[in-house]
N, C-alpha and C positions, 0 to 999 in steps of 0.2 A: 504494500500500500504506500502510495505514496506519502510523504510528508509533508502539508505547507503552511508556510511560513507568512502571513499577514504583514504587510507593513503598516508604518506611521508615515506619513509625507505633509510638506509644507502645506500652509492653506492653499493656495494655489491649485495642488493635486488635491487636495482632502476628496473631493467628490468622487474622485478617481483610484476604484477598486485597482491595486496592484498586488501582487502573490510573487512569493519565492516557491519553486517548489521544488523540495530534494529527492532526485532521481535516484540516486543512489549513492555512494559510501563519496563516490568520485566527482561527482555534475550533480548541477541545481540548474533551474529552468524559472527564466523569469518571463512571467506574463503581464502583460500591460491590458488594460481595459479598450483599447483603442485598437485591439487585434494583433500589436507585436509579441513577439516569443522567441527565446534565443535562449542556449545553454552556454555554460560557464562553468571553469571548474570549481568544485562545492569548498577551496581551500582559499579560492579570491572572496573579500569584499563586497558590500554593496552597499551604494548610499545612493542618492539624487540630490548630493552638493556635489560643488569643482573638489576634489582632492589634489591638487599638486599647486604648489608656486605660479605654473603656468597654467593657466587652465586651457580646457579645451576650445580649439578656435569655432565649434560650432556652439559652442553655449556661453562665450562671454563676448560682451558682458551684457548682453539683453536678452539670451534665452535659456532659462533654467533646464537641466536635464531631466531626462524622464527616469533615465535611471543610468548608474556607476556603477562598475564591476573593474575590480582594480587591486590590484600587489604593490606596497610601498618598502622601499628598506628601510625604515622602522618596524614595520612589521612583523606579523608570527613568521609570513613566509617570503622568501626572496631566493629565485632558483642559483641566482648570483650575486651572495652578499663578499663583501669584500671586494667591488669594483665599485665603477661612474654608474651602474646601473642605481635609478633613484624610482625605478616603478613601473610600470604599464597600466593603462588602461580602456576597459570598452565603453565607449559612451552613447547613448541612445537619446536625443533630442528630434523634438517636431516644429512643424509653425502651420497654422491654416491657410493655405492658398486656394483662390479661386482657380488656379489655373496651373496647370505643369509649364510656367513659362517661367513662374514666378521663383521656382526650385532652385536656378543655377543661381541667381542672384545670394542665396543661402547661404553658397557654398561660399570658403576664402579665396576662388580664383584671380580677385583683384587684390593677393596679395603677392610683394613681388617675388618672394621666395616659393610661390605656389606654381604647379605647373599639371595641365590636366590629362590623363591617360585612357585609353581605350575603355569605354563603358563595359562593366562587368555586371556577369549573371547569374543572381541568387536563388535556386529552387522555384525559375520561373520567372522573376521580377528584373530588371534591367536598371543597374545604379550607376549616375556618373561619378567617377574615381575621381580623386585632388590628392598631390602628393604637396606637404610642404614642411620645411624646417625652420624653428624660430629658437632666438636665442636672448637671454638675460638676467645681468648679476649670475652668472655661472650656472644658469638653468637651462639645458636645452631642450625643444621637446619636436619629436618626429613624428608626422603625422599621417595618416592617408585617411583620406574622407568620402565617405559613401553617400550617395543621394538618391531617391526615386520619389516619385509624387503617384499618390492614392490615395483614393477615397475622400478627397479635397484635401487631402494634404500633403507635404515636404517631410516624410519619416530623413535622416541623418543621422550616421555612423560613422564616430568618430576610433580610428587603432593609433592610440597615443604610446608613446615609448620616450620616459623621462631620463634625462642623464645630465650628471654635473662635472666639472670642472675636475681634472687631476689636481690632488694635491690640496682639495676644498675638504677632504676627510684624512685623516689620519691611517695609514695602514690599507690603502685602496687601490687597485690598478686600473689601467681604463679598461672597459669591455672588450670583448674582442667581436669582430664582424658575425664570427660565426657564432657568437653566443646572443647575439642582437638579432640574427637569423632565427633564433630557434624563440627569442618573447616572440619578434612578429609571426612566427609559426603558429603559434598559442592564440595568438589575437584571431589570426585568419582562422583558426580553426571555433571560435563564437562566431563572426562573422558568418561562416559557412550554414551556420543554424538558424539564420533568422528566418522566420516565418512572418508574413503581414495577410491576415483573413481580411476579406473583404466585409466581414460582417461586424461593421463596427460601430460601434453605440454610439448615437448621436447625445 
């Protein structure tokens, strides 16, 4: 039987039933009222604030997320503690549009460090990719950003990957490529799970 897990959410969401629910020992599955569903592994985090220094470029600073699923190095788990790795995270934000025209303007492609790539496709659904990296006070955060528009709205998904400065901690080395290979591995592999039902509560 499954396990679930009720959230608390800002007033904002309050109206808006949201569920964790634990699949088993390894993955939880988070549902949104509004027809999203994605799993996650059940040892990450979840909240619906920014968690990092940088937050994410689809939710600051005018659109709260729907929901965070996320590993810090402070925290219980970190697959690579002892480096610049300072987190990852999935992030799940919407906006109401009347119109799929209104979706790319969402995205940060009029940022200069953003650059956009072959639209990709999820269990059906067709999302425009944005790759972009931003940096400050020794925070950097790598991002790729997912779009599609349904059901009158702009769903967005953001695969965030935080990293700081050598030499900002004590005892740290920088990451290496193929260990930053394997968080975005992890990211893409929630991504690959998202479901959006058509039948979504007005």
């Amino acid at each position: 039987m499954l396990k679930i897990i009720p959230l608390l959410l800002g007033t904002v969401l309050a109206a808006q039933a949201q569920q964790v629910t634990l699949v088993n020992s390894s993955m939880k599955q988070f549902s949104g009222s509004d027809g999203v569903t994605f799993r996650y592994p059940a040892i990450w985090n979840f909240s619906t604030e920014n968690e990092f220094y940088s937050p994410s470029s689809i939710t600051a600073p005018y659109r709260s997320p729907q929901a965070v699923v996320f590993f810090k190095d402070a925290g219980e788990f970190n697959p690579y503690p002892e480096t610049t790795l300072n987190g990852a995270e999935f992030v799940y934000a919407q906006d109401k549009a009347a119109t799929a025209e209104i979706c790319p303007a969402l995205t940060p492609r009029g940022d200069a460090n953003a650059h956009s790539l072959e639209p990709t496709t999820i269990n059906g659904i067709k999302y425009k990719h944005v790759q972009l990296e931003s940096a400050g006070m020794c925070h950097q955060i790598r991002e790729d950003v997912y779009a599609t528009y349904r059901n009158q709205t702009c769903y967005l998904f953001d695969l965030a990957i935080h990293t700081i400065c050598s030499g900002v901690k004590d005892n740290t080395r920088d990451i290496t490529p193929d260990e930053l290979s394997q968080v975005h591995a992890s990211l893409e592999k929630i991504l690959s799970s998202i479901e959006i039902s058509d039948l979504k509560k007005n």
